[in-house]
N, C-alpha and C positions, 0 to 999 in steps of 0.2 A: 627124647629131649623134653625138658618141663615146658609146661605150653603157660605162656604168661598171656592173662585176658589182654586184651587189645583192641579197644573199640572200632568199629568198620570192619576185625579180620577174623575167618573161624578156618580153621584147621580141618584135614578132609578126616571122618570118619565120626568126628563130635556132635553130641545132640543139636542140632536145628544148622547145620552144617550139606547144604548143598552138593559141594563136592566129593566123589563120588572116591570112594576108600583108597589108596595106592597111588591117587595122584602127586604130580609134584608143585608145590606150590613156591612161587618167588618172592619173597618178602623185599623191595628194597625201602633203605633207610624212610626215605621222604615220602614212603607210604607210610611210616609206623605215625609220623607227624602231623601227614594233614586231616584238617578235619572236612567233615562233608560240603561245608561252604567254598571251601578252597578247591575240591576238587569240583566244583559244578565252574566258578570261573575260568578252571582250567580248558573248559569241554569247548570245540570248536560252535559246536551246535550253538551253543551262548552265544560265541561272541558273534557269527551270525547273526542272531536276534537282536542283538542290543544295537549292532549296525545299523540294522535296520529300520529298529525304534527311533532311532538317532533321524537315519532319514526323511522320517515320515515327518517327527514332532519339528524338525527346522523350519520345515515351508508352513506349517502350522504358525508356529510363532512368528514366522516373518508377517503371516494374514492378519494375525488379529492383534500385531504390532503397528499394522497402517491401518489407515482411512481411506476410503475412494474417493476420489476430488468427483463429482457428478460433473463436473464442466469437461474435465478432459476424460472421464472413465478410468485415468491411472489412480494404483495405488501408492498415496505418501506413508513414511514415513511416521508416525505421531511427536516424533522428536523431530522432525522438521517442519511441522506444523506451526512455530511458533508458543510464542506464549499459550499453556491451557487455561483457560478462564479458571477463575478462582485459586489458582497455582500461582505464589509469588517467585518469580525468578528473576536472580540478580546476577549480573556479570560485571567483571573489575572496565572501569571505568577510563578507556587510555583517551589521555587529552595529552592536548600541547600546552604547557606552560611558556608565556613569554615575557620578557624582560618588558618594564614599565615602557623605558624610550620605542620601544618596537607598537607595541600597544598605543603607543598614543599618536603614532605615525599613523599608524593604519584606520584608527577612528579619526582621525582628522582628514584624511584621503577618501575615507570612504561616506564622511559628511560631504565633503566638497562636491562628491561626485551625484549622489544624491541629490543635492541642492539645485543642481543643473535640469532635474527631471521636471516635464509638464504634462500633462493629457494633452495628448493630440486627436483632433477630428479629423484632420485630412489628412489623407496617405496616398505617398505613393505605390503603384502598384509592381514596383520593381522586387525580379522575386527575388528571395530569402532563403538557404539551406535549409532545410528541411532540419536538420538533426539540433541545429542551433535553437530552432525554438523547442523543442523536444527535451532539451537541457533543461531551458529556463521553467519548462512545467515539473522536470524533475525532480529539480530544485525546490519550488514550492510543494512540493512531497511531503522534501526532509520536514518540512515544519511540525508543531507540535500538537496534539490532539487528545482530548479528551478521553482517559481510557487509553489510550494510543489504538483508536479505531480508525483514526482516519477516514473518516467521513465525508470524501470526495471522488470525483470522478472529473475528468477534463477529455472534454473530448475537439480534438484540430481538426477544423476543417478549411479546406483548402480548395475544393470544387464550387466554381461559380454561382450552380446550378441550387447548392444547400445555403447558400450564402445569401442568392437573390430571396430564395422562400423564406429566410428567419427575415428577412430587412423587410419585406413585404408586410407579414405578423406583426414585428415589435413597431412600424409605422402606425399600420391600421390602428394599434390600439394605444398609441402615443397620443393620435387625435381623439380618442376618447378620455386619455389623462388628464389633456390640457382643456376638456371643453368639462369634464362631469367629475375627475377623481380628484384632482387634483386643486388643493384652496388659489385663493387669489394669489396670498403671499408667496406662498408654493411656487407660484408659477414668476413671479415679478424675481425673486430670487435665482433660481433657473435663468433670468433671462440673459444675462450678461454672457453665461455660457457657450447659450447655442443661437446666441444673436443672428452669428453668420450664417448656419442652416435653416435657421427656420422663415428665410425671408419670406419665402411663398410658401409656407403650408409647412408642415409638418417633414423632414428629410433626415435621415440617416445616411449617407452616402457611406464613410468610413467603415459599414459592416459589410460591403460588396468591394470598395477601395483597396484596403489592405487585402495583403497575398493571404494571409490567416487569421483565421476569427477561432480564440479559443471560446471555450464554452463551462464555464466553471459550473458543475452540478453540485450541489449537496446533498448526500446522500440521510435523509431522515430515518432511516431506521438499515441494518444492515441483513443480510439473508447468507447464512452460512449456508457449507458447502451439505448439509443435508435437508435443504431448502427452509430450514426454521428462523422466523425474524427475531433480531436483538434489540433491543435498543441503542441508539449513537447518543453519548453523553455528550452536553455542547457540541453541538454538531455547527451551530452560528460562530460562537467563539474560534474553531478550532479553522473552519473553513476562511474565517475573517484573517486569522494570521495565515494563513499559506496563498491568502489573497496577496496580504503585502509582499510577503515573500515575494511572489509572482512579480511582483511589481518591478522592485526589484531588482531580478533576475533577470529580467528585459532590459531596463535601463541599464545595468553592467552588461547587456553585448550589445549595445549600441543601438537596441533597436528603441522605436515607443509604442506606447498603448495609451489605450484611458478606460477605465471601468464605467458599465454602465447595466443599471440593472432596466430590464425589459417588463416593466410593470405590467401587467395582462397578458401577456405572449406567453409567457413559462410553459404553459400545458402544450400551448401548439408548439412552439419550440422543441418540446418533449415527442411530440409526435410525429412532428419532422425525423427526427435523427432516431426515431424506434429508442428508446431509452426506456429502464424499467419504471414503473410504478414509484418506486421506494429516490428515485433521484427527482430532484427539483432543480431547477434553471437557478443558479445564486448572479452569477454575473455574468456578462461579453466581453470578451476584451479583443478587440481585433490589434496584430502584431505587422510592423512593417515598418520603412524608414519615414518619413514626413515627406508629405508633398513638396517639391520644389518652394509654392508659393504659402505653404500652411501659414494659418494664424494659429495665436492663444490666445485667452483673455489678458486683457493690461494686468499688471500687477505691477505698482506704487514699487521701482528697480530699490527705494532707499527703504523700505518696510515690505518685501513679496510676500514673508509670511510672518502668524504671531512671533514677536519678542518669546527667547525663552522664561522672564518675566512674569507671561501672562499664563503658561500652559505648565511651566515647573517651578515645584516646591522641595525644600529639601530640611528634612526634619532632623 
């Protein structure tokens, strides 16, 4: 038979031909065709290996696809990680659109309701769900932030025991405000406020009264999860609006507060509650219904606050 060359095949008895003279050799078709790449993925030995490979490189890429959170020791995700700094990411935008008449219902309900709001000093100490005020700081969350860092921390306390030691702090060093930090006008201004507490000395009741005293920190610089510090951009700003928010968010479930910053306390405040370095004391706001017999300051029922006149312009 004419032997036609055929690459991969030699016929027994031809020069550089292995097989040994009188053999019988079987040619079929889709041998004449493939070529040596084709039979290597054919080989099981292959596909073995590449199995293999397959197994190894997945948990590979899952590793160096996450981050170790050092606070819990798990590994995230990097795509759940959030926003990567310096990576801009946008997502489509779902709002509710509403009709003007609905709109203007709801800003006229939710002025009214507002208007009704005052700082309260005395509280009663009737207790409060727990998860209710839990809401109201959640709330003040969503607010908006510089960078979207969110440069806050809030921390509820509800034991008597952390409550008596910050009221003890922010007293001691209230009498030092009103005798050394604090100017005259400073203080002549103030007075109308806490006329009613401070008949004999210096008193805070309201921060051991109410069932909750929240603790608004602001966090001055931030410390990722591989302990390196950022910077918090407006960090005053950002904490000042999730303050009102808070505000609020109280006032719509019925309960009240009053903001009050603890001028000289912050550090021991800090040290009371074990709090990091990078948080500072911003406000207190103790949460709960009004004493039976509470006061407010008078407020003139025909002028309570500025005319919008005096505080808005419109160009």
């Amino acid at each position: 038979a004419n032997q036609v060359a055929m690459p991969g095949v030699c016929f027994p008895g031809t020069a550089g031909c292995d097989i040994p003279p009188g053999s019988k050799l079987m040619i079929f078709p889709d041998q004449l065709i493939k070529e040596p790449w084709e039979k290597t993925l054919g080989n099981p030995t292959v596909h073995l290996f590449v199995i293999g490979f397959i197994a190894l490189l997945l948990p590979l890429l899952a590793f160096f696809g996450c981050k170790k959170n050092k606070k819990t020791g798990n590994y995230v995700p990097i795509s759940q990680q959030g926003r990567v700094r310096g990576t801009p990411q946008h997502a489509p935008f779902v709002f509710e659109r509403l009709d003007f008449p609905t709109a203007r219902i709801r800003s006229q309900t939710f002025l009214k309701l507002m208007s009704t709001r005052r700082s309260c000093r005395f509280f009663s100490d009737r207790p409060i769900p727990y998860d209710i005020v839990e809401r109201c700081v959640m709330t003040a969350a969503t607010g908006p932030s510089g960078a979207h860092q969110q440069p806050w921390s809030f921390v509820i306390i509800q034991t008597n025991k952390k409550k008596q030691a910050i009221r003890e702090a922010v007293e001691q060093e209230e009498k030092i405000n009103y005798e050394k930090r604090m100017s005259r006008l400073w203080v002549e201004d103030v007075g109308p406020m806490v006329s009613e507490l401070h008949r004999d000395g210096v008193n805070k009741p309201y921060l051991t009264d109410a069932p909750y005293l929240i603790v608004f920190l602001k966090q001055t610089y931030g410390i990722d999860e591989d302990g390196k510090k950022h910077d918090h951009h407006y960090a005053e700003e950002s904490c000042g609006v999730a303050a009102g928010i808070l505000v609020a968010a109280i006032h719509n479930a019925g309960l009240a507060t009053v903001t009050t910053t603890p001028m000289g306390a912050e550090s021991k405040i800090r040290r009371i509650l074990k709090r990091p370095d990078n948080e500072k004391v911003f406000l207190l706001m103790p949460v709960g219904f009004p004493a039976e017999d509470a006061t407010v300051p008078y407020r003139d029922p025909r002028h309570p606050r500025k005319e919008p006149g005096d505080y808005l312009c419109v160009m």
